[in-house]
Backbone as CSV, one residue per row, in Angstrom:
resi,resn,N_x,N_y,N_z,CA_x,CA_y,CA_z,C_x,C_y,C_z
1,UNK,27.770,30.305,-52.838,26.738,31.323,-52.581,25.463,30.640,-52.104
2,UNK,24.633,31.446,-51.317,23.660,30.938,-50.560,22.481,31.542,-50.814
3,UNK,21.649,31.644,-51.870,20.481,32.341,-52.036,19.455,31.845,-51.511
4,UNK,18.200,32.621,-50.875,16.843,32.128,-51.208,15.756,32.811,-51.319
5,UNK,14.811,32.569,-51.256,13.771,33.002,-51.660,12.214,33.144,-51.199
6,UNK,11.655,33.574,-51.076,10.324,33.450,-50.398,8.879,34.082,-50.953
7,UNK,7.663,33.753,-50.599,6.655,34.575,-51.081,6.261,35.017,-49.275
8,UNK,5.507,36.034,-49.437,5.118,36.042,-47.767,3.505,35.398,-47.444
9,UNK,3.413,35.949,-46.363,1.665,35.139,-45.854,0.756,35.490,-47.146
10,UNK,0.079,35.434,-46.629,-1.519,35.584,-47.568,-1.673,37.007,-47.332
11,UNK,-1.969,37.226,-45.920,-2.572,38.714,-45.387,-1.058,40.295,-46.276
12,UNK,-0.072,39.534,-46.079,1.123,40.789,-46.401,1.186,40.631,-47.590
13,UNK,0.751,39.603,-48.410,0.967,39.616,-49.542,-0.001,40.462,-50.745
14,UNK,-0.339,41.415,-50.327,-1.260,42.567,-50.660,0.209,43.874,-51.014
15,UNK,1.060,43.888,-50.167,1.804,44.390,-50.099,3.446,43.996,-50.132
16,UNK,3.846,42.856,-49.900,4.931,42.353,-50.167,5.440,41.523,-51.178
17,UNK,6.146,42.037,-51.859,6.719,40.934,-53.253,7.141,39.523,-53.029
18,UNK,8.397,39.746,-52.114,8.657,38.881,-51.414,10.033,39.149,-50.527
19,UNK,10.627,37.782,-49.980,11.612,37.780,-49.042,13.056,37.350,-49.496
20,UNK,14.087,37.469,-49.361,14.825,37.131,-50.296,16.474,37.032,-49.512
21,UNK,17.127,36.185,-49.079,18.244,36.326,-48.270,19.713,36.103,-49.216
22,UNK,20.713,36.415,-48.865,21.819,35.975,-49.739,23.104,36.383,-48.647
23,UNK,24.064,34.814,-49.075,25.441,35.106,-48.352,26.469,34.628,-49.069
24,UNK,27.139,35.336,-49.159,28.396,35.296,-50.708,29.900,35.767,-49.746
25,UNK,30.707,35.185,-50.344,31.839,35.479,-50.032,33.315,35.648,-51.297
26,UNK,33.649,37.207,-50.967,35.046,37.459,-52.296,35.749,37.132,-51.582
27,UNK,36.306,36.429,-52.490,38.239,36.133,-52.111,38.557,37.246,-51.463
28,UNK,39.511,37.088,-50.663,40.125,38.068,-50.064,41.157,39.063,-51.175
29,UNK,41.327,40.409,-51.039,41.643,41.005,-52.121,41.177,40.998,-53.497
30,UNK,40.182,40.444,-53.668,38.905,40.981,-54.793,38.134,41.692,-54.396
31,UNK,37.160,42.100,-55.587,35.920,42.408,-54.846,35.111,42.757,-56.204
32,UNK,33.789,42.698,-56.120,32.584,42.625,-57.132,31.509,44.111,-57.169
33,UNK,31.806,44.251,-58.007,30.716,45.336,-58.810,29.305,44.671,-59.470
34,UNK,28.437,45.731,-58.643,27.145,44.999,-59.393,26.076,46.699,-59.200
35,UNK,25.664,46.826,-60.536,24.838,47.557,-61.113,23.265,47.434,-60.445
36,UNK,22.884,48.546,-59.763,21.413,48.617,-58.885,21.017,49.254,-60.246
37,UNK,19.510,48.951,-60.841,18.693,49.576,-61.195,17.621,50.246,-60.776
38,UNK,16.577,51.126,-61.221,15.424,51.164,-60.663,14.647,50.249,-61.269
39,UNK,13.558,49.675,-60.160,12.630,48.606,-60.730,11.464,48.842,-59.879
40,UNK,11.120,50.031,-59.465,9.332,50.096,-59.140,9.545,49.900,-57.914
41,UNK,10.063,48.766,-57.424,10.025,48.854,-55.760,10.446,49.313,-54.827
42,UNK,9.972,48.547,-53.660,11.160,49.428,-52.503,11.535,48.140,-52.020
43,UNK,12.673,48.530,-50.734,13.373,46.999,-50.229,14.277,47.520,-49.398
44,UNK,13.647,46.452,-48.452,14.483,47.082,-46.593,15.331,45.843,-46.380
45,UNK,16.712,45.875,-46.266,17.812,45.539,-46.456,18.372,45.115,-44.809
46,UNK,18.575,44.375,-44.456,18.996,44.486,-43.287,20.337,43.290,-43.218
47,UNK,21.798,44.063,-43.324,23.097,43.480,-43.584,23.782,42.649,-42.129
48,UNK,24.125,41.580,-41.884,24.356,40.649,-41.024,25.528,40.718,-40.438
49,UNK,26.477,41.141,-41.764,28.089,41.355,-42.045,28.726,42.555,-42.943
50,UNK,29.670,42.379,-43.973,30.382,43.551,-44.601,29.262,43.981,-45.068
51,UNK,28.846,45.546,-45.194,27.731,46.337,-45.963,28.985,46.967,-46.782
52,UNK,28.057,46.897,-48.342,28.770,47.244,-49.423,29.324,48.589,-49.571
53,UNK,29.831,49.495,-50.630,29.889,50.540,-50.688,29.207,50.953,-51.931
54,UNK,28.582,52.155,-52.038,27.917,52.854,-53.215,28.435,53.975,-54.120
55,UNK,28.447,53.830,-55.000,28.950,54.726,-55.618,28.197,56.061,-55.473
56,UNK,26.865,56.206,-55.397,26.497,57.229,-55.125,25.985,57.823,-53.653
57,UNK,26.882,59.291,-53.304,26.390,59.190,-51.662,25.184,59.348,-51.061
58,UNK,23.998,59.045,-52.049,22.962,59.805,-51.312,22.341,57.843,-51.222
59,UNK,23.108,56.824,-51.406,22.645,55.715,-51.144,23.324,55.259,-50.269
60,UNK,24.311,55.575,-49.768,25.682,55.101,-48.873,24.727,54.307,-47.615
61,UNK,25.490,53.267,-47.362,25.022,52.089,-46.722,25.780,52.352,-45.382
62,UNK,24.819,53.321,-44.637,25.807,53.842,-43.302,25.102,52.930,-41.793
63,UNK,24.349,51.940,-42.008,23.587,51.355,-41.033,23.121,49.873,-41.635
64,UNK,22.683,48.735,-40.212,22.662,47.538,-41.061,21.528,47.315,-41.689
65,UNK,20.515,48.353,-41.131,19.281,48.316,-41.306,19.024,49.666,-42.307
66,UNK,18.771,49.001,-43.148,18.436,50.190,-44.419,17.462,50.047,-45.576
67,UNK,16.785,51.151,-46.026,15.367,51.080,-46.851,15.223,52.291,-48.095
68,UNK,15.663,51.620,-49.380,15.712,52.387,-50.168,14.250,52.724,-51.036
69,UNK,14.434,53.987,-51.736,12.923,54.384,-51.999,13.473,54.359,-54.078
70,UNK,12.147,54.529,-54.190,12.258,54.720,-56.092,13.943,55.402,-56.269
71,UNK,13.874,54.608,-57.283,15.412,55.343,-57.768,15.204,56.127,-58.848
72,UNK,16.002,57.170,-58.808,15.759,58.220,-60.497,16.971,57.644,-61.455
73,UNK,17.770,56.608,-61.042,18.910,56.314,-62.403,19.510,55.221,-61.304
74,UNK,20.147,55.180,-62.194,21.450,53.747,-62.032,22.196,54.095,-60.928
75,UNK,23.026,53.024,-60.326,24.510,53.093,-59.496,25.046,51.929,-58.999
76,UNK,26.566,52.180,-58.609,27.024,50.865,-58.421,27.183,50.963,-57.224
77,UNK,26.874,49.192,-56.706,27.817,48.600,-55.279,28.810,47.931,-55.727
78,UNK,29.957,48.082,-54.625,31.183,47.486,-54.821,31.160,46.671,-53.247
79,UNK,31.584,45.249,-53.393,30.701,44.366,-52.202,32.486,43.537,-52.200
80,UNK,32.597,43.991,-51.299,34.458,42.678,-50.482,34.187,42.243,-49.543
81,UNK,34.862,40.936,-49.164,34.463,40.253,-47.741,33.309,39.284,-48.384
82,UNK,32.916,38.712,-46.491,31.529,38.490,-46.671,30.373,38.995,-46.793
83,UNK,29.200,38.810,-47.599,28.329,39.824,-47.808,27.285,38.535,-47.486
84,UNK,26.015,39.020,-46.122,25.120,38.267,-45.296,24.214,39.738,-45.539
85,UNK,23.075,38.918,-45.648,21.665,40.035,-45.771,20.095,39.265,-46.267
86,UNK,19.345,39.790,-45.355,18.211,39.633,-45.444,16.901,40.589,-46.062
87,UNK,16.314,40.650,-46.968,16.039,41.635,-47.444,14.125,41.434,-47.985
88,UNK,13.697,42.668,-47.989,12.127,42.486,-48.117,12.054,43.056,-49.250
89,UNK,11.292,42.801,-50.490,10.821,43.864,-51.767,9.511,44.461,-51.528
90,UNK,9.200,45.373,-51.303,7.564,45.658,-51.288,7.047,46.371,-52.303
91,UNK,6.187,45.548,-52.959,5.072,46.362,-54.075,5.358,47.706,-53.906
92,UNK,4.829,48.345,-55.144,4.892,49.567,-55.113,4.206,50.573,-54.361
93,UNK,3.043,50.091,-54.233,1.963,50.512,-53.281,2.057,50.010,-52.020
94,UNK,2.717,48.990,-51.222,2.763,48.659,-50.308,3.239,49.304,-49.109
95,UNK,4.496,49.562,-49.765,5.524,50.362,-48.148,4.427,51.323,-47.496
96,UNK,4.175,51.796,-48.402,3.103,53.146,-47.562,2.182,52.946,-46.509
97,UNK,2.092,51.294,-46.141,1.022,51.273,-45.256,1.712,50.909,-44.239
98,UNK,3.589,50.452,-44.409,4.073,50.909,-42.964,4.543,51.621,-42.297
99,UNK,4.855,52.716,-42.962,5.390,53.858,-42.671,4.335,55.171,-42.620
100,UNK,4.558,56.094,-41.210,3.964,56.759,-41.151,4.508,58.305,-41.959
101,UNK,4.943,58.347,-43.083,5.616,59.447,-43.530,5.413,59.374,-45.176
102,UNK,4.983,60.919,-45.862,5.025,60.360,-47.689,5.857,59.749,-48.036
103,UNK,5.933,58.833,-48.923,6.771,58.144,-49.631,7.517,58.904,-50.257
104,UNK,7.307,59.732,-50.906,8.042,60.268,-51.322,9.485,61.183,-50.957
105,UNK,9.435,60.930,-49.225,11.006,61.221,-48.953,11.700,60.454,-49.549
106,UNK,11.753,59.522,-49.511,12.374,58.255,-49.824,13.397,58.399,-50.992
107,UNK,12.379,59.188,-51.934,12.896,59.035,-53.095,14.436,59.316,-53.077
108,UNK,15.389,58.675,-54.192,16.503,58.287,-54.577,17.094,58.583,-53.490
109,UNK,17.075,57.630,-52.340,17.671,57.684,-51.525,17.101,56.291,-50.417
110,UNK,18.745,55.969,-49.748,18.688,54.849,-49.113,19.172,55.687,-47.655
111,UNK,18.197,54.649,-46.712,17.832,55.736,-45.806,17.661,54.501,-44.491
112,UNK,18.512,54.781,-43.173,18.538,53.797,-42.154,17.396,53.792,-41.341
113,UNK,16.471,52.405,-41.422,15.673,52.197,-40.940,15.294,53.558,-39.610
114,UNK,16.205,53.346,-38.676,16.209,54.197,-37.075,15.632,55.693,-37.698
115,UNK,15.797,56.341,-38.626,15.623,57.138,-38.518,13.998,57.516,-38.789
116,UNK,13.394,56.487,-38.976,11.880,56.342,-39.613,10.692,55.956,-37.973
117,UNK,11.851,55.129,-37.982,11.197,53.828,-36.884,12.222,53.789,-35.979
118,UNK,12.480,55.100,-35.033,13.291,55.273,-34.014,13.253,54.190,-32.847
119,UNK,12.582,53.871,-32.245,11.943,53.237,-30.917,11.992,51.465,-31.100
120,UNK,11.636,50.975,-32.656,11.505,49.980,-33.007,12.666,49.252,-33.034
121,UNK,13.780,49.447,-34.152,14.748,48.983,-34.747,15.603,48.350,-33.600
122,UNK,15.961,48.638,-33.016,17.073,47.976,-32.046,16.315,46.977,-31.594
123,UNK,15.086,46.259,-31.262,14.799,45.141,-31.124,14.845,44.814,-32.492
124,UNK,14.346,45.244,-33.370,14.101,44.013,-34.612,15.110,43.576,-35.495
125,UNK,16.613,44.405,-35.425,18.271,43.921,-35.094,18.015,42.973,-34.587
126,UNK,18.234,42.884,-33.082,18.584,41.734,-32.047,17.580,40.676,-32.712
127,UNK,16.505,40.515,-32.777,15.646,39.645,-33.505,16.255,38.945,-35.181
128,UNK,16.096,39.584,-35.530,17.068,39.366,-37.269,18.345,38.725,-36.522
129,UNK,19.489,39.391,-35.928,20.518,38.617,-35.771,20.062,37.056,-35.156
130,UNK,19.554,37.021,-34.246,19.439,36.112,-33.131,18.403,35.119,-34.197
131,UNK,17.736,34.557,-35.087,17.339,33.945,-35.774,18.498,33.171,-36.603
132,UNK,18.187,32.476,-36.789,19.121,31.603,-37.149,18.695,31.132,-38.744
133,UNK,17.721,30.414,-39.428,17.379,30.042,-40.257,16.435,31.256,-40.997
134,UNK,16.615,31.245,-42.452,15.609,32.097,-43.370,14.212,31.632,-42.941
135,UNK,13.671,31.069,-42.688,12.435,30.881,-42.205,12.147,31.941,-41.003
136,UNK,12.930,31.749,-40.230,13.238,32.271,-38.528,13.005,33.498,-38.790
137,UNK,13.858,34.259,-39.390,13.905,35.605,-40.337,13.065,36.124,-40.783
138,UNK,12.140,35.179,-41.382,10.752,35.644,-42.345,9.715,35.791,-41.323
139,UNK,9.663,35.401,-40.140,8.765,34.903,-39.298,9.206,36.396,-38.194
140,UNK,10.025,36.848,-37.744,10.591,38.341,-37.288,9.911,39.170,-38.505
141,UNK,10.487,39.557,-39.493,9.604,40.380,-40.084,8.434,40.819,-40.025
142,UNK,7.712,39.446,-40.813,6.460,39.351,-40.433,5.604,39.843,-39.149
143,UNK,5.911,40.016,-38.279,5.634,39.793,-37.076,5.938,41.719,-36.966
144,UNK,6.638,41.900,-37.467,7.341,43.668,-37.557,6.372,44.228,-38.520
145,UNK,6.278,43.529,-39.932,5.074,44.883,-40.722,4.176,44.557,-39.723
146,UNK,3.741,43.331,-39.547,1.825,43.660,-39.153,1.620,44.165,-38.347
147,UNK,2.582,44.506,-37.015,2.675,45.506,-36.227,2.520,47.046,-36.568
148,UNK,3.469,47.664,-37.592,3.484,48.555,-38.732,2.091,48.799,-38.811
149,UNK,1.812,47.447,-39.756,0.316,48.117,-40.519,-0.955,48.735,-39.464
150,UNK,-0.933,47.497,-38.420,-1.832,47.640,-37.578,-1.807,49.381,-37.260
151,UNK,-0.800,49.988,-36.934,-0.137,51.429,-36.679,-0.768,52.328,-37.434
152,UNK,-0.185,52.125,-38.666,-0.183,52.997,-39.681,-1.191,52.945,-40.840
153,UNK,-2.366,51.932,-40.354,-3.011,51.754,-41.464,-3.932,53.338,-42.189
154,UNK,-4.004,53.351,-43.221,-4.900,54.594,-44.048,-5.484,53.708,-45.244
155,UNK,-6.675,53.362,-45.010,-7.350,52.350,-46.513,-7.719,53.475,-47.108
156,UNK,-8.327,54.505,-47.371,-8.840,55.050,-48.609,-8.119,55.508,-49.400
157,UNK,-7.243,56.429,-49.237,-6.269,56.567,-50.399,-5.462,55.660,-50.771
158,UNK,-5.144,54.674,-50.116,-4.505,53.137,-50.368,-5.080,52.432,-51.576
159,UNK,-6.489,52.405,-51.545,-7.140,51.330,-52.134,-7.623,51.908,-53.707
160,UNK,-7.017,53.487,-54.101,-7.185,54.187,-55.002,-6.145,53.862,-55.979
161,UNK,-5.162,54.283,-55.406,-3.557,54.289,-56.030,-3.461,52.666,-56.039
162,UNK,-3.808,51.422,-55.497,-3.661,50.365,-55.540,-4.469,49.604,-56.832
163,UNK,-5.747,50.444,-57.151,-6.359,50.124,-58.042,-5.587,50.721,-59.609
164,UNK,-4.714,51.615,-59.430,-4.243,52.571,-60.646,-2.889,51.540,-60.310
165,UNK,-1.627,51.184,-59.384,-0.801,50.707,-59.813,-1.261,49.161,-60.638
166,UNK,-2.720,48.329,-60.151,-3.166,47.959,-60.772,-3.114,47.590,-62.388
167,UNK,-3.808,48.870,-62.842,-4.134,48.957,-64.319,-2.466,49.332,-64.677
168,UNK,-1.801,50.004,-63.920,-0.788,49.864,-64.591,0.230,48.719,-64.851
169,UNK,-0.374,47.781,-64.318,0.484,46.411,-64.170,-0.183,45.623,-65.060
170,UNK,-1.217,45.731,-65.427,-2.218,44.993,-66.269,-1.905,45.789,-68.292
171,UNK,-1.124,46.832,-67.991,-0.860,47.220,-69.218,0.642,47.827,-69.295
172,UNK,0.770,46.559,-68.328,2.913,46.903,-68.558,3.218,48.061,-68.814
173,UNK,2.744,49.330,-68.553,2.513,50.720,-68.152,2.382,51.697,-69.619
174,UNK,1.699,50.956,-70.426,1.553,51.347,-71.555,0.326,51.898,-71.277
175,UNK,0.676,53.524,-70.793,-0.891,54.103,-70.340,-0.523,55.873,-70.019
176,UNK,-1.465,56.647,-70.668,-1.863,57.785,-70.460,-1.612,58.224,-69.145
177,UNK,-1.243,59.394,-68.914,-1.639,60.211,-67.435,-3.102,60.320,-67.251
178,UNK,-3.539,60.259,-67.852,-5.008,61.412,-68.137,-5.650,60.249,-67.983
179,UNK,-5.683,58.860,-68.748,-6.302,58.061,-68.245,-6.392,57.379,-66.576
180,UNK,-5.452,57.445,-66.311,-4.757,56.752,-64.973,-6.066,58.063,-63.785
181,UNK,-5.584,59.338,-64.348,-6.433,60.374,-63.355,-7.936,60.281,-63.115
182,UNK,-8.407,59.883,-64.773,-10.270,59.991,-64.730,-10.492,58.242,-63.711
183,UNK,-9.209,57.598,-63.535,-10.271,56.102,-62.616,-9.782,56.709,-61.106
184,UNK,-9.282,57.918,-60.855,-9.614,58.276,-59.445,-10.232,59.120,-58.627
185,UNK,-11.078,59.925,-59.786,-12.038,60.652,-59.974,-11.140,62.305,-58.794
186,UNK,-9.840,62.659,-58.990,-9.013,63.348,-58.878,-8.637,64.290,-59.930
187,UNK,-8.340,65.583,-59.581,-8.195,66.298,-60.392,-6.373,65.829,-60.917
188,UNK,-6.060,66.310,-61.755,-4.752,66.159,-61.967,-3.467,66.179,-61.042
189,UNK,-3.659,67.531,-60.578,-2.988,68.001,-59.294,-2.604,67.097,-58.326
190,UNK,-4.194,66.705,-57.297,-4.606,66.029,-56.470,-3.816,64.321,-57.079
191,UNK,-3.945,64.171,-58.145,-4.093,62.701,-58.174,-2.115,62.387,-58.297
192,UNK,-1.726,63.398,-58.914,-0.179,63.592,-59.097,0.574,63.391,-57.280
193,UNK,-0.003,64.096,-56.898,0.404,64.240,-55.104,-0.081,63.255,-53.897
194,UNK,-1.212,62.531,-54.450,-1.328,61.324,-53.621,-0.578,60.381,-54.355
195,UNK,0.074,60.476,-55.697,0.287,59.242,-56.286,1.689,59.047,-55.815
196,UNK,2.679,60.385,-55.444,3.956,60.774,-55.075,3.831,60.170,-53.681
197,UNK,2.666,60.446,-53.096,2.888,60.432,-51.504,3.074,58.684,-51.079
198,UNK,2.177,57.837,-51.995,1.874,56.283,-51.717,3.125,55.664,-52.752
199,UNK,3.551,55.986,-54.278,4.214,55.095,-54.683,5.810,55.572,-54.628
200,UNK,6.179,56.651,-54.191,7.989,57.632,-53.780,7.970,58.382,-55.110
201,UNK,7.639,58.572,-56.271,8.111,58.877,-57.235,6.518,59.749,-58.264
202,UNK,6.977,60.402,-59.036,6.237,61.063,-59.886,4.823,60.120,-60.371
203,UNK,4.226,59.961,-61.596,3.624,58.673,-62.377,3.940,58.448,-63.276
204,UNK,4.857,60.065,-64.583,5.581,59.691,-65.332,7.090,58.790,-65.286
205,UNK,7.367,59.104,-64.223,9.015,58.430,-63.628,8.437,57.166,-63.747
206,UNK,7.074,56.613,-62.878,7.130,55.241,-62.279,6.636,54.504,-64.028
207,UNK,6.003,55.106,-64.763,5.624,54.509,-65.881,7.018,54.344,-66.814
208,UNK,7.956,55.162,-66.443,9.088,54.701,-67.245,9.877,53.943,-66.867
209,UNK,9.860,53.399,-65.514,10.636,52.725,-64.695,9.867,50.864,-65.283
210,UNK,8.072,51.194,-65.169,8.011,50.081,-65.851,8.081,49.722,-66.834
211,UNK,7.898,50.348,-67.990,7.906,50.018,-69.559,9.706,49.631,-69.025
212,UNK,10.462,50.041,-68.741,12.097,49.803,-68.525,12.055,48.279,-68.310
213,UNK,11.330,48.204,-67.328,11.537,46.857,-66.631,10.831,45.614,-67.530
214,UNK,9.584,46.050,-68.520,8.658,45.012,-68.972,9.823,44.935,-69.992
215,UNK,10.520,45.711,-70.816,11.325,45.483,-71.878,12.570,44.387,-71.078
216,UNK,13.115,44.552,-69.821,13.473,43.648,-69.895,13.049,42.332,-69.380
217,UNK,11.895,41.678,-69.073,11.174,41.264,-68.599,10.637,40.276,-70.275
218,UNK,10.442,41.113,-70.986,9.926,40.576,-72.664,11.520,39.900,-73.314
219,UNK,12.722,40.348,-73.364,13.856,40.090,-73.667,14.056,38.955,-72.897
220,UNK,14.277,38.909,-71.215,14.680,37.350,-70.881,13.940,36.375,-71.130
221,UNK,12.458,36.559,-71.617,11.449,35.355,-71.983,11.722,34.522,-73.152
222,UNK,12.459,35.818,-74.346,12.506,35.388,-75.442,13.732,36.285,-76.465
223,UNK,14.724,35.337,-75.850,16.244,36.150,-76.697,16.331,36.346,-77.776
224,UNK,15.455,35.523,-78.646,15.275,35.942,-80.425,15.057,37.418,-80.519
225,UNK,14.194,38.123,-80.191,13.824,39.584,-80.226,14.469,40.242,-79.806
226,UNK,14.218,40.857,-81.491,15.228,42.594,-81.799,14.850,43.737,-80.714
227,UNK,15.097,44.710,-81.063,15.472,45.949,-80.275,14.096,46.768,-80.802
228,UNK,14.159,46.341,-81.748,13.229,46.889,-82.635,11.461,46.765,-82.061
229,UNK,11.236,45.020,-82.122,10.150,44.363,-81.755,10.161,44.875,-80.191
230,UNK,11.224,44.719,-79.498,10.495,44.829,-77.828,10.268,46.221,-77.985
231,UNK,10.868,47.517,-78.364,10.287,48.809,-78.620,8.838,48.914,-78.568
232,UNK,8.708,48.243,-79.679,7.080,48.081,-80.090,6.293,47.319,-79.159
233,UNK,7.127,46.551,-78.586,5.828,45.777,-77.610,5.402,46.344,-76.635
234,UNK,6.583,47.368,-75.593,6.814,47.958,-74.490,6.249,49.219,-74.526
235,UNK,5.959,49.806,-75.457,5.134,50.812,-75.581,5.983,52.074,-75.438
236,UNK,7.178,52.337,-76.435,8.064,53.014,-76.980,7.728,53.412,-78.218
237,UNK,8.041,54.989,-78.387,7.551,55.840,-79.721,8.079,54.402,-80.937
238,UNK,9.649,54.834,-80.284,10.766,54.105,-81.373,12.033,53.425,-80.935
239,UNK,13.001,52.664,-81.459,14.264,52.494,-80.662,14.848,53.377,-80.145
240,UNK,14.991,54.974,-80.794,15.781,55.729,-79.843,15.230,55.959,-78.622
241,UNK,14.111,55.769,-78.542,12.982,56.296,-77.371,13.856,55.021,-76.408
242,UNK,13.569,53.818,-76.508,14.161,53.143,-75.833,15.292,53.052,-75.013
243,UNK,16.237,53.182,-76.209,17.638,53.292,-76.039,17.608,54.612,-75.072
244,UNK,17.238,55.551,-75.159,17.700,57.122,-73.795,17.396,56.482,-72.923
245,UNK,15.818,55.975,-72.746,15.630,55.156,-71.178,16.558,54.340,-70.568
246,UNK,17.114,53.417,-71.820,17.772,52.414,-71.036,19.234,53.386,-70.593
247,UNK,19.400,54.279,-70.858,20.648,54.630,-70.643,20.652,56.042,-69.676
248,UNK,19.147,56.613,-69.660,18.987,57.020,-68.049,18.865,56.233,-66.914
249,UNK,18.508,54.997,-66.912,18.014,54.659,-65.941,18.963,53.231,-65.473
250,UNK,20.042,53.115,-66.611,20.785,52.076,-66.642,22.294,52.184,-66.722
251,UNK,22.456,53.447,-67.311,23.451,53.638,-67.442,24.544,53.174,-69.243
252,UNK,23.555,52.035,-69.733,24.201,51.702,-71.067,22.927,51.478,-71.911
253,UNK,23.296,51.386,-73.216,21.930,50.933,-73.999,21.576,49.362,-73.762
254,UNK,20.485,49.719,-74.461,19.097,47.856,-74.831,20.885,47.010,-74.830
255,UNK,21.259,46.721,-76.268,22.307,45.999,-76.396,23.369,45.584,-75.564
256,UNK,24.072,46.761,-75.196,24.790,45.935,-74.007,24.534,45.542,-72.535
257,UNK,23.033,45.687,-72.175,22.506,45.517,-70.819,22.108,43.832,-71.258
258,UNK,21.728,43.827,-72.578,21.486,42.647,-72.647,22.714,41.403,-73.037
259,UNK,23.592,42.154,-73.261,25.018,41.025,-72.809,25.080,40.678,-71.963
260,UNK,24.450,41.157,-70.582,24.807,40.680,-69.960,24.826,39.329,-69.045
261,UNK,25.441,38.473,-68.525,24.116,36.817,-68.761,23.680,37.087,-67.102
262,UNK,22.347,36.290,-67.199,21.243,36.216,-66.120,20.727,37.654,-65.674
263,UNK,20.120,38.353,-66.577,19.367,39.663,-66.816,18.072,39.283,-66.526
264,UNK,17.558,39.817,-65.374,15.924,39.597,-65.116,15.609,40.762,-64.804
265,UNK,14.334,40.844,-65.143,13.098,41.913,-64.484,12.882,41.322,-63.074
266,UNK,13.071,42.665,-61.748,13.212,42.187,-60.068,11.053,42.749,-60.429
267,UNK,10.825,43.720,-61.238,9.424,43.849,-61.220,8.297,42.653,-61.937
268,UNK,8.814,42.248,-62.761,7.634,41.515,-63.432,7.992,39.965,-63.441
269,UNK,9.236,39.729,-62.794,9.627,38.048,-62.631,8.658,37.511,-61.476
């Protein structure tokens, strides 16, 4: 297997997590199951070779170029062959400044680039293929948001919701609605519907998506701790409180997600 990894420029890195490539190959007549969670971000996918299959159809991987939005629960890919892909994570707040459309279509749903960015995509294919090295790759992209942003830029409501995903990152989302509303000087309403439009998803969804993710994020740091203690740290009533999350949004409870070996947080690593 061929992983790697990247941070981006200085300037995208306001908005991009990072870059991330991988090329794996199943035996012929196998094939591998692997569990998507939601984790706050988004991530534009662009497949080289075999594109996987999904268990659920409203993610179905019908193009090579594809960009999934907040997820509301779990699902599986089932990946045979060779599997080649280059792929972007963008902050939560980020995507929104390349795309000219609410974020919130997006939601639970994986969605082919062309249909966003009609005019674009077929060069930035030929570009992605025709690169040769992950560097090469990162350097096409690049070169594709800032084009984007330049486009699509909107700073004021950007720099609102950027300040609130902020505080919510600064308190591993252990935080009020009501507080989150009075730092945008928005009525409830208002602040609910720009928050849908910039991050794909509700603020209660995205706050459960992170407390989800900091719990596991607190667990791979430190495997001694109970079920009990990360509850309490993550900002859960109680364990059962926990346990439903992990099993809306995961599909199994705390315990057996954490059998599983090399369990990371894709949000807070």
């Amino acid at each position: 297997m061929d992983y790697n990894i990247s941070k981006p420029s200085l300037f995208l890195s306001q908005y991009v997590k990072q870059y991330w490539s991988l090329a794996n190959c199943v035996p012929e007549g196998e094939e591998h199951v692997q569990r998507i969670v939601p984790n706050g971000l988004f991530e534009l996918i662009f497949y080289l070779e075999n594109k996987p299959q999904s268990s659920d159809p409203q993610k179905a991987i019908s193009d090579n170029i594809i960009i999934t939005g907040q997820l509301k629960s779990y699902h599986d890919i089932k990946i045979t062959g060779n599997l080649s892909l280059f792929a972007i994570y963008f902050l939560p707040h980020g995507l929104s400044m390349f795309l000219d459309l609410p974020i919130k279509e997006l939601f639970n749903h994986s969605v082919p680039l062309k249909l966003i960015v009609k005019d674009k995509v077929n060069q930035l294919e030929d570009e992605l293929s025709s690169a040769i090295t992950f560097k090469q790759k990162i350097e096409v992209a690049e070169n594709f948001l800032i084009k984007q942003f330049q486009e699509n830029e909107k700073k004021y409501s950007y720099n609102r919701i950027r300040n609130v995903i902020n505080l919510i990152n600064e308190t591993k989302g252990i935080m009020d609605i009501e507080d989150l509303v009075s730092k945008t000087f928005l009525s409830r309403k208002q602040f609910e519907r720009t928050f849908s439009n910039f991050i794909g998803t509700s603020p209660k969804q995205f706050l459960k998506i992170v407390r989800f993710q900091n719990a596991i994020f607190e667990k791979s740091k430190n495997a001694e701790l109970s079920l009990t203690e990360i509850a309490h740290r993550c900002g859960y009533f109680d364990q059962s409180h926990m346990i439903n999350d992990f099993k809306t949004l995961s599909g199994i409870t705390p315990k057996h997600y954490f059998e599983n070996e090399g369990f990371f947080s894709d949000y807070f690593e």
